[in-house]
N, C-alpha and C positions, 0 to 999 in steps of 0.2 A: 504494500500500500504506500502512495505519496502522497502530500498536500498537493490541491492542485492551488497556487500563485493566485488565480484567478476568482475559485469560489472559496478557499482556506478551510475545505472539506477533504478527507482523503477519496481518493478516489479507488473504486474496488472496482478488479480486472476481473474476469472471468473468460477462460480459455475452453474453446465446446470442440468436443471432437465426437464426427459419425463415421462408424462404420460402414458396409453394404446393411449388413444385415444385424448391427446392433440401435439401438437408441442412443441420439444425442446424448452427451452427459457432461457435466462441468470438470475438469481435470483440477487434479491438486497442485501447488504450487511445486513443490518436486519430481514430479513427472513432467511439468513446464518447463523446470529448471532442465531436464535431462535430455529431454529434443535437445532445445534450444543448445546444451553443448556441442551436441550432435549436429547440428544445423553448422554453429559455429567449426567445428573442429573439417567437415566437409569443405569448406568455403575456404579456411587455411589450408588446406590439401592441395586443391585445384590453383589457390592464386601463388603458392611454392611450384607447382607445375608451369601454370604459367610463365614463370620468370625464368625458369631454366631454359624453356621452349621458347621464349624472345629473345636470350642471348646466340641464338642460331636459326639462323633465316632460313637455311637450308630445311633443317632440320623444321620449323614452320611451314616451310611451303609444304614438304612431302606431309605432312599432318592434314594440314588442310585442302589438299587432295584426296 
């Protein structure tokens, strides 16, 4: 929870996730926590990829093919 600056009230998040075939439901704050690293830790994978993959152009074009 924050204050929000604006109404000086916290503000409550709720994060809903559906299945195919479960019911919406509100997630806990540590299972939000545990994407979210996940989320994070993918996105540093890819832009460590990336940067090796820009210091060779070659090696870019034949990818991007």
């Amino acid at each position: 929870m924050k204050v929000s600056r604006d109404i000086g009230e916290p503000i409550q998040l709720g994060v809903v996730k559906k299945e195919e075939q479960e019911e919406a439901k509100i997630l806990d704050m540590q299972t939000v926590e545990r994407y979210v690293k996940k989320i994070n830790g993918r996105e540093k994978i890819l832009h460590n990829i990336w940067n090796i993959i820009s210091r060779e152009p070659a090696f870019q074009e034949e990818i991007e093919k």
